[in-house]
N, C-alpha and C positions, 0 to 999 in steps of 0.2 A: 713825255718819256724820252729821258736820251736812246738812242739807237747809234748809227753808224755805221763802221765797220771795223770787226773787231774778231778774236781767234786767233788758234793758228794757223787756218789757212789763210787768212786774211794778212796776218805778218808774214806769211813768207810771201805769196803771191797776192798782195792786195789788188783791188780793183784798176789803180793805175797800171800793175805790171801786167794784167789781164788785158787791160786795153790795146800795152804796148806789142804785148806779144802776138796779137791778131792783127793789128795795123804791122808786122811785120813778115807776117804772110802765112798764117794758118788760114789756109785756105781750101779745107775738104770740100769737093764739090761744088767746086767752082774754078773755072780756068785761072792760073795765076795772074793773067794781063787783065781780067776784069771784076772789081772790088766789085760788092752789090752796094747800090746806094742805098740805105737803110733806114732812110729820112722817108725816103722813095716808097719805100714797102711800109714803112708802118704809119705815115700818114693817108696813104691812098685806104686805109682801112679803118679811120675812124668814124665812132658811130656817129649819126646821124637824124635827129629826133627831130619830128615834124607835129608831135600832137601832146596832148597830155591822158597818156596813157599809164597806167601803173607797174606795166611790165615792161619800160621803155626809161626806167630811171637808170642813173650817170652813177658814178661814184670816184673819189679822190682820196690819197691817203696814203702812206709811209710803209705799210706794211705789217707795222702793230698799231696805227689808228685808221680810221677809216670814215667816211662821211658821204652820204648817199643822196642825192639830191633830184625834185623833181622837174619837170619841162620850165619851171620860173627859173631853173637854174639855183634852189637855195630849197630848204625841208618847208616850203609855203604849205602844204595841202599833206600833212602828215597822215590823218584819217583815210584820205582817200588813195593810198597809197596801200596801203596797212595790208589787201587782199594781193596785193603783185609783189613787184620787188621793193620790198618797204625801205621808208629815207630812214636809215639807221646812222648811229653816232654810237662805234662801239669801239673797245681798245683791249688791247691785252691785260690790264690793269683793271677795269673796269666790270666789279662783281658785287654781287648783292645776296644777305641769306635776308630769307624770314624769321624773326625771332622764336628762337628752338625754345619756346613753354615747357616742351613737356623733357627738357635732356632728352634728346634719342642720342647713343653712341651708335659708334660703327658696330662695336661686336652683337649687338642686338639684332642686325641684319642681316646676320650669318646663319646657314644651314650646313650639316652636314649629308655628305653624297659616298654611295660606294660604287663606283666603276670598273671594281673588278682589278684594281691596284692591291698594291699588297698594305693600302692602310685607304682610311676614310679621306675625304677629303672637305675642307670648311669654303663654300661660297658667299659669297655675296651678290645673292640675287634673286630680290626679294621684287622689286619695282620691273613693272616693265609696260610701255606704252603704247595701244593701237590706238589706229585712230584720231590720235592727240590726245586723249585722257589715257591718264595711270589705271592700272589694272595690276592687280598683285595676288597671288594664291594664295594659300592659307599656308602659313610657314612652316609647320609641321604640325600632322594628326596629335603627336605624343604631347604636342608642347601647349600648356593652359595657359602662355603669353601671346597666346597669336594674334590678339588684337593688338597689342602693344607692337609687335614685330614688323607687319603690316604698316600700322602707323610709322614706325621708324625708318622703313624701308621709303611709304611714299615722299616721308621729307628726307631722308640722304638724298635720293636720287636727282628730286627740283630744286638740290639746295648744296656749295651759292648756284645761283645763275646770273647770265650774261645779265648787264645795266647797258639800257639802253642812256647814254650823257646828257641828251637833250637835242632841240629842235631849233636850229635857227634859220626863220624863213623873213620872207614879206609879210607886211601888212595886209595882204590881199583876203578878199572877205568869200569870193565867189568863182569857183573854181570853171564854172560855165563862159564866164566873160574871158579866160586865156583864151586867145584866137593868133592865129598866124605864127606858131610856134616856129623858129628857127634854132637848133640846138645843137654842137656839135664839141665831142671832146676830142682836144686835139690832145693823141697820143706822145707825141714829142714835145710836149714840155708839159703834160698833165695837167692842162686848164679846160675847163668846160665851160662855153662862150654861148649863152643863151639870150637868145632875142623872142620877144613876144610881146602883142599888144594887150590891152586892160584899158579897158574904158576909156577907148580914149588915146591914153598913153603909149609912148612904144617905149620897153624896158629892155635893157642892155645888163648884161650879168655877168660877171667873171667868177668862178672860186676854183681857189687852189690850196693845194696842203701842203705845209710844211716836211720836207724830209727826214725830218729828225727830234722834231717837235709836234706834241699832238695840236697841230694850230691850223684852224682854215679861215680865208682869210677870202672876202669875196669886197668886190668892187661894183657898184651900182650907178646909173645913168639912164637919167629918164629924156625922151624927147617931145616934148608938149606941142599940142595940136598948134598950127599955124594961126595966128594973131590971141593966141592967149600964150604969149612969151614971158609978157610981163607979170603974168598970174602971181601971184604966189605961190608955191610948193611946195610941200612936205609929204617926207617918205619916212618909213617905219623898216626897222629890223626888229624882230618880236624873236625873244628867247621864249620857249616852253620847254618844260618840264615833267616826263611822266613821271608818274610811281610805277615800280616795274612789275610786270604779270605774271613771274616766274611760270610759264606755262611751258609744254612743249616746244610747241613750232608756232611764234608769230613774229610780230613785231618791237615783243616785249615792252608795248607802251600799255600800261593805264592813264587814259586822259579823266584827269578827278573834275570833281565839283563839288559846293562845299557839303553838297548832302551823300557825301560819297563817303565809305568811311575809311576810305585811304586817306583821307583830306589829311588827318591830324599827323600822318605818318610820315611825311617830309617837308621840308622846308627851303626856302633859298634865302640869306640872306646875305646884304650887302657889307664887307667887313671896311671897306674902304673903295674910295672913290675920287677923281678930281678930273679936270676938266675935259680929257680926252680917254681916262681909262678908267675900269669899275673892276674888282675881288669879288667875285658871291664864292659863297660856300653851301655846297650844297650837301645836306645831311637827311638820308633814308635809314629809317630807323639806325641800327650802330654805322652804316656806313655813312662816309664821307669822301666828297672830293672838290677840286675846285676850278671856278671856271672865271677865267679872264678876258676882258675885254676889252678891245681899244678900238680907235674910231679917228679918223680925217676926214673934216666936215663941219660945217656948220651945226652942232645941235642943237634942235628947241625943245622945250615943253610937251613930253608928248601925252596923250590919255588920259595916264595915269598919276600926270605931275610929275614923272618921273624919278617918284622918290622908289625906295625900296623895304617896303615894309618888313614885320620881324618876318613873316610867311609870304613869299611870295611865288607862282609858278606859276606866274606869265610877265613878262615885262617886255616895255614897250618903250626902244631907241628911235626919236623921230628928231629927222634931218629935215633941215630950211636946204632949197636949192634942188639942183636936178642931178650933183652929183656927188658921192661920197664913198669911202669904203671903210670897212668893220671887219675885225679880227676876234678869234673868238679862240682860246686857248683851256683843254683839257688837263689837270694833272692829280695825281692821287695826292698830292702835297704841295705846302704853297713853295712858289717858284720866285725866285729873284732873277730869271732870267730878263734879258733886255727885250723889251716893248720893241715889234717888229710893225712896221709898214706894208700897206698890200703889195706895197713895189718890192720890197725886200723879202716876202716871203715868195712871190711868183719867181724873182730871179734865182733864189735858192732851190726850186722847184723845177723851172726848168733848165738848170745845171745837173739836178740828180737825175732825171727823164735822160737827157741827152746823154750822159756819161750811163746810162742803163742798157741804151740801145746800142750805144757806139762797141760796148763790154761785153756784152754777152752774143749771142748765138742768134742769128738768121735763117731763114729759107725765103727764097723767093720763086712762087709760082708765075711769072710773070709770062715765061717760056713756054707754059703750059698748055697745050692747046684743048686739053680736056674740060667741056663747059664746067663742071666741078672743083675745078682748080680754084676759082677765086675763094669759092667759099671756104675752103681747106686753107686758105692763107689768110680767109678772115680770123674762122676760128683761132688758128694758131699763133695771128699778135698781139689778139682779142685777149685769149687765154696767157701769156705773156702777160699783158700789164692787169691783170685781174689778179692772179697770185700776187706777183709782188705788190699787190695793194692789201690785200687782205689776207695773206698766207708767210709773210717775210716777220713776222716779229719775233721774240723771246719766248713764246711759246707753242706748243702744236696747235694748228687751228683748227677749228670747230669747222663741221663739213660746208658750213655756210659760212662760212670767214667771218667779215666784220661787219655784214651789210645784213643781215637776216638771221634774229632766233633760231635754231632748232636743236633739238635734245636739249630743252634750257640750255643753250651755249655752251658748251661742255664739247672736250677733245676726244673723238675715237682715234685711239694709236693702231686699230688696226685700218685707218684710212690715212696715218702721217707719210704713205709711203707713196700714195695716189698724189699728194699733193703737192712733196717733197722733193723728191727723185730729179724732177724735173729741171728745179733749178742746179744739181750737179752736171746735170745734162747739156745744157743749155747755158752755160759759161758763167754763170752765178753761185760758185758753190757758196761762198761766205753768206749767202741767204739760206741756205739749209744749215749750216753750221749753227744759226741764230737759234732756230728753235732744237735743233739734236743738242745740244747744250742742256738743255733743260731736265735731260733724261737724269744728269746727274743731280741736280735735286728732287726729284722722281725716286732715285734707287733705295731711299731708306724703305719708301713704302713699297716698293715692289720686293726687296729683301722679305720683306714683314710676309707681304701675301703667299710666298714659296715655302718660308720657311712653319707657317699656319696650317700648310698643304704635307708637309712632311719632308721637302724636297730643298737642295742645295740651292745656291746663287739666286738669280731674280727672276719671278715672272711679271712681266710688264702688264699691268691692268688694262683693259678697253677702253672705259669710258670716264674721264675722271676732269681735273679742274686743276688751276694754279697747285692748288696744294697735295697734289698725287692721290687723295683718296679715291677706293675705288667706289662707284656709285653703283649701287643695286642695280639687280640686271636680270632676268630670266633667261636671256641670252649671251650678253656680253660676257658674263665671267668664263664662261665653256669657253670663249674663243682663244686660241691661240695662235693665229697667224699673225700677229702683232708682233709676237717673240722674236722671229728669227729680222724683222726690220731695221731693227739697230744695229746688227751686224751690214747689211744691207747697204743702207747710208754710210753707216763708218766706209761701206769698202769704197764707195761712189766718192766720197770725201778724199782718201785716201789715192784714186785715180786722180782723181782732176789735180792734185797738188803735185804728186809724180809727175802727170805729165809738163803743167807749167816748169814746175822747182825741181824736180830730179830724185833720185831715191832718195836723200836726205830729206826734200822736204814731205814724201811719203809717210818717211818712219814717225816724221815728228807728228804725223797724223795719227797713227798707230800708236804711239806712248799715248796721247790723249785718250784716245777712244776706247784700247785695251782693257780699262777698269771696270766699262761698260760690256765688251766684247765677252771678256772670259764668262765671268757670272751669269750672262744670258746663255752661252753653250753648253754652259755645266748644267744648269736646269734643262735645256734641251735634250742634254744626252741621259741625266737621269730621267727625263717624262719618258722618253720613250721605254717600255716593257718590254722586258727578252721573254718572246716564246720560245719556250725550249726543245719540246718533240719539234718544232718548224726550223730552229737555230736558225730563228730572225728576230727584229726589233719589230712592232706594233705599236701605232698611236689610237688610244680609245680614250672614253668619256670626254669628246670634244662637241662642241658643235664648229662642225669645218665654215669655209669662207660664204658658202653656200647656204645658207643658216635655216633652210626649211628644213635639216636633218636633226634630229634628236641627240642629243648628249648621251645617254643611257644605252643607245642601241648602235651608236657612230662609231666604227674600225674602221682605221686606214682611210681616209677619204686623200684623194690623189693627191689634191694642190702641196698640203701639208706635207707629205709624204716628200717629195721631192725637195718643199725650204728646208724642211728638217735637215735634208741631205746635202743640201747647197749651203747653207747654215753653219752647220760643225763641220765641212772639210773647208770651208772660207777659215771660219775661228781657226781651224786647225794649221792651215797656211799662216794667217797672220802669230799662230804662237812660236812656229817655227822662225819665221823669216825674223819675229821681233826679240825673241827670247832664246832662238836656239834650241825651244823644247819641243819634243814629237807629243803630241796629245795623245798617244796610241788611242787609248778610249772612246776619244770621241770620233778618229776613223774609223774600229772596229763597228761600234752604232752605227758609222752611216753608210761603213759598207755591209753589214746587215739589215738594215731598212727595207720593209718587204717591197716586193715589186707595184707596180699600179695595177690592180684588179682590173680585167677587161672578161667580157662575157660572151658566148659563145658565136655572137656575129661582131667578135672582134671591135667591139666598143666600151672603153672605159668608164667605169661604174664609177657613181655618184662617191661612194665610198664600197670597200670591201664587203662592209653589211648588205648594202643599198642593191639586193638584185635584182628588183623591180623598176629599175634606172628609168628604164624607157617603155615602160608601161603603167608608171605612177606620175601624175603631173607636178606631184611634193617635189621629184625629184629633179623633172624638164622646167622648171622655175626658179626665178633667182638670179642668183650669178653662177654661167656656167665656168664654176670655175676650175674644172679639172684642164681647162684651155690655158690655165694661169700658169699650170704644169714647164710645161714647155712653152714659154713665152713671154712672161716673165722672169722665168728662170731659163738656164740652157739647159740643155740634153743631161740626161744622167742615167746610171746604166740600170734604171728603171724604167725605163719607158723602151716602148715596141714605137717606130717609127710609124708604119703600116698601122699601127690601132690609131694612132694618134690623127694620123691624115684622115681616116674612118670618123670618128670621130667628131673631128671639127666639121666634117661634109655633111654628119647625123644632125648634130649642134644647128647647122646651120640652115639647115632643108627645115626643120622641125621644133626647134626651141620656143615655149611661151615668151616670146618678144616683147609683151604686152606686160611684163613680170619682170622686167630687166631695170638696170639701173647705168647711169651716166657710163661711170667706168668699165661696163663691159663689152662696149663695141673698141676701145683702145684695145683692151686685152683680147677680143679676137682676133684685131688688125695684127699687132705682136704674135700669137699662134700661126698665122696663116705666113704671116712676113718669116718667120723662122722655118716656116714647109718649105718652102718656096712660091707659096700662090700669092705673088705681090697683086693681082686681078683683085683675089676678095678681101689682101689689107685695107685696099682703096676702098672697096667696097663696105665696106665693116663702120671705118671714121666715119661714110658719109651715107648710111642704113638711115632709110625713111624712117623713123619712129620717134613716139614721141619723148621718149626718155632721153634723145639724140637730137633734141632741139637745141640750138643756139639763140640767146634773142639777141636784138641789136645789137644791148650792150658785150655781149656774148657771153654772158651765162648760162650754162647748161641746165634748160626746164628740166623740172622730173612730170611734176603733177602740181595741184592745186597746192595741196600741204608743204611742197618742197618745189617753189619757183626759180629756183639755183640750186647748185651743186658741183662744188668746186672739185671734186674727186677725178668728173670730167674733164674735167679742162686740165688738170693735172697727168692725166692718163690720154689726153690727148697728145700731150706736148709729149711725152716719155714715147710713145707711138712711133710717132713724126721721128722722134732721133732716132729710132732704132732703126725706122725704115730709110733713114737718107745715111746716118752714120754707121750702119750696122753694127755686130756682136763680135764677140772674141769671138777669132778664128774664122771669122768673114770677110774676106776679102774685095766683095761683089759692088761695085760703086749702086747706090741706092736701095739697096735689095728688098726692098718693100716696095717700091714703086713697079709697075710695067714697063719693061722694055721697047718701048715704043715713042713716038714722035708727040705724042698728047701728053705724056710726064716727062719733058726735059727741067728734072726739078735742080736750083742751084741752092749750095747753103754753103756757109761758114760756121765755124768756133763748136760743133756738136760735139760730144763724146761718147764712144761707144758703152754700150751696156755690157754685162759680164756674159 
């Protein structure tokens, strides 16, 4: 899939003038006489794999393809991987349904709800998942189709899902016999260089992916025991093929056999072939794609004869000699592009690596004297080339990017901004540009779902796929914190081009986005309810960020309360400054928006309903996210300072920690950074717990069901800028860091958050 760089942020300030204008001395926090070397910092941070462990796998990839490999350096031991961070081959492109037998449509999945609005309102959210299996309610008492509904709801929801592309590994039969692992990805120019012995032999491994093409391309070299030189030997590159699991959360591989009764259900076969390259096409039930092959090397005879039967899902490339390399190219349609070399696709690899780090945004803890420090600047290069490997393509990524199943691979948009943000942040906006583009083919269906509801402009769905539908949900449809993110990003886009390009090239951010911008404010400002004995605005039948609250019995829950109101006086700015028009309306709503509920020891309730805040654990679990209030967002003349500091002190002496998830220790570091307690920012990113785990490669653990979690590292890095670049209206060099001699933190190219 082509990719590149492309927009209009990318035309006015493309990545070369990005480059230029930092090598000419945007230099936040950091003396102007001394550049950071950034070769320096982000290779002293690569990982480092000494075994064959499952939660210790590498991965390589463009952004919208991705390829995940184990200690052999290649998807050798696919199975035993399958429980950790599994070798996945996944793309933006790359989806699969199960044959819909029985026609389910979308409207069969709808329920109607009354929240106390002045009309009903039609959901979609019928499917919803503990545990890993589907669980769905009875669609309505009144309704004698509820088995049909049910059914309908369980396949919307698993269906498409993510395709796993396929597996290409070694020959290797016995995953006992790796010994002496040596493995290490080297972050500046995105190769991962693995040594390890097998019987014998010591194996040498290179793979790299293409930047702009879904192609990995690995190089192999074996070194044979001393006085068996002359041996003869032959090595294998073995393509496999699952059928997909459509499950929740795994690895999305079915590995068949022929008594399986997936067996019949896909195929690979060879459409052509010749001496050094091979075409299969691969075909799962209606879908298709195709997977290209080339090779430098000696081939022989391997196995299987190497021919390619009509059915085939496993084949077997075996090279004469000790060394060779094999490319291996993804596409949804067949490609006339030119047959690349392993040499030609690493140089093209590490051209886009190096022009990544030289472009964007730095911190170096080097000065640090706080023992803590490395690992805050592991995490944060870690998380750096992890987004942009699995979070940079054309469309929002799934919370697990391109390396791991989960919600059948499917995009929550109220997580695009966790993932997102960062790279406006962080001197890459044309990589957020890539997938917020997508919103515009999104907006029919999101027109569709507001206007189903009773209500003007668009409401942005939660959980949904290439094709915008939204997918049954018992929770997701309640949510709304998704809505005001578009706005969000457009303004983060709209910064970073101002500052490079100047207010011109602002505004041309603003025409783009606008189309997007108004229609999301108008539906916000019509959701919100005017109470009228209170002559205020009230948000109800929600379920807030926080999601252990009810739809049914949810007023006002704070986070909301506040985007709502950061939200539409943003829209409201941008209609003025682009159009000339005052939205009165929409700042009348947001300066009637009720205040944040806080309770009689002066701490902010879950929601206005919610007065058992701190006496009910439904409500001390989760994400605390009334902390998202301010800090995430800035001040607004809803909040009490004094509850707020209260508050995070309650939150933080007391909160089930044990209930938390990746992105909530960013958002308290942000809360506490914006008090002024930079002590417990520090403290917050680098919280003992296990939802606050980094591994190696640095992916944020959650748990067994969810071994990564890009949200984290996303709201990591958003963290980090706000505490070294601070906010509008702060002046304070670092302001999330302590004042002391243990954070002499230095950085370049950040931007401030609003």
């Amino acid at each position: 899939m082509k990719k590149g760089i492309f927009g209009v942020l990318s035309l006015l300030v493309g990545s070369a003038a990005w480059a230029e204008a930092f090598a000419a001395g945007e230099k936040w926090g950091v003396d102007n006489d001394k550049r950071i070397d950034r070769q320096v910092v982000v290779s002293r941070n690569n990982p480092h794999v000494i075994q064959l462990d499952s939660l210790q796998s590498l991965t390589v990839g463009n952004g919208g393809f991705a390829f995940t490999v184990d200690a052999t350096g290649l998807q050798t031991f696919p199975e035993r991987y399958s429980q950790g961070v599994p070798l996945g081959t996944m793309s933006d492109w790359g989806w699969h349904s199960f044959p819909n037998t029985e026609g389910f449509r979308a409207e069969e999945a709808l329920q109607s709800y009354d929240f106390g609005h002045t009309h009903k309102f039609e959901f979609n959210k019928q499917g919803e998942v503990q545990g890993g299996s589907l669980k769905v309610e009875p669609y309505s008492v009144e309704n004698k189709d509820a088995p049909r509904a049910k059914a309908a709801a369980n396949y919307l929801r698993a269906n498409p899902h993510r395709l796993h592309l396929g597996c290409m590994g070694l020959n290797l039969q016995e995953a006992e016999e790796v010994t002496d692992v040596d493995q290490t990805l080297d972050l500046w120019t995105g190769t991962i260089r693995s040594q390890f012995n097998y019987k014998g032999k010591r194996y040498i491994v290179e793979a790299v992916c293409h930047p702009e093409r879904d192609l990995v391309a690995t190089k192999v070299k074996v070194l044979l025991p001393l006085g068996v030189k002359q041996r003869k030997n032959v090595e294998s590159i073995v393509m496999r093929f699952p059928y997909p699991s459509g499950q929740h959360s795994d690895d999305a591989c079915v590995w068949d056999s022929p008594e399986n009764e997936n067996w019949t259900r896909h195929q690979t076969v060879c459409e052509s072939e010749d001496e050094n390259w091979a075409l299969l096409r691969r075909t799962i039930d209606s879908t298709s794609y195709y997977v290209r092959l080339s090779w430098q090397g000696k081939r022989t005879e391997s196995s299987n004869g190497g021919a390619f039967p009509q059915m085939n899902l496993r084949q077997e490339f075996a090279f004469e000699g000790t060394e060779f390399s094999f490319c291996c190219e993804f596409t949804p349609e067949k490609t006339c592009d030119d047959i690349l070399s392993y040499q030609q696709v690493k140089a093209a690899a590490t051209a886009h690596w190096q022009q990544y780090w030289q472009s964007g945004a730095i911190i170096d803890f080097s000065e640090c004297t706080d023992p803590r420090a490395a690992e805050l600047e592991r995490r944060a290069v870690l998380s750096q080339y992890l987004l942009a490997v699995n979070c940079a393509g054309s469309t929002p990524p799934q919370e697990t990017g391109l390396t791991y199943n989960s919600w059948f691979g499917k995009y929550h948009l109220e997580m695009i901004w966790w993932h997102q943000a960062q790279f406006a942040l962080w001197g890459h906006p044309e990589l957020l540009e890539r997938s917020l583009d997508w919103y515009f083919q999104a907006f029919p269906k999101a027109r569709e779902i507001a206007g189903r509801q009773g209500f003007p402009g668009v409401r942005w769905m939660k959980m949904t796929d290439p094709s915008a539908e939204e997918a049954p949900s018992k929770v997701g449809s309640f949510l709304i914190w998704q809505q005001p993110h578009v706005i969000h990003l457009a303004e983060l886009l709209r910064r970073a081009a101002e500052e490079k390009g100047g207010p011109i090239a602002g505004r041309e951010v603003m025409r783009k986005y606008w189309p997007l911008v108004e229609p999301t404010a108008t539906f916000m400002n019509a959701f919100a309810d005017y109470d009228a004995e209170n002559d205020r605005y009230v948000l109800r039948g929600v379920i807030p960020a926080q999601e252990t609250l009810r739809a049914a019995e949810t007023v006002n829950p704070p986070f909301e309360l506040s985007y709502w109101h950061w939200g539409l006086t943003t829209a409201a700015a941008w209609s003025q400054k682009l159009n000339g028009t005052v939205q009165t309306d929409w700042l009348t709503t947001a300066e009637k928006l009720s205040p944040l509920a806080f309770n009689s020891d002066s701490l902010y309730l879950a929601a206005e309903t919610a007065t058992d805040t701190y006496r009910d654990v439904r409500f001390t679990s989760d994400h605390p996210a009334v902390l998202g209030a301010y800090g995430i967002l800035p001040w607004t003349s809803q909040m009490n300072r004094r509850v707020m500091a209260n508050t995070l002190d309650w939150i933080w002496d007391n909160w089930n920690w044990n209930k938390t998830w990746g992105w909530d220790y960013p958002m308290v570091a942000m809360n506490a950074a914006r008090l002024g307690d930079a002590e417990k920012a520090v403290d917050a990113l680098l919280m003992d717990k296990r939802t606050n785990t980094y591994l190696i490669s640095g992916h944020n653990y959650q748990d067994q069901r969810l071994r990564l979690y890009l949200p984290g590292n996303g709201g990591l890095l958003t963290a980090l800028a706000m505490m070294c670049a601070g906010w509008d209206g702060c002046s304070e060099p670092n302001p999330g860091f302590p004042k002391d001699e243990k954070w002499n933190v230095k950085w370049e190219g950040l931007m401030k958050l609003p």
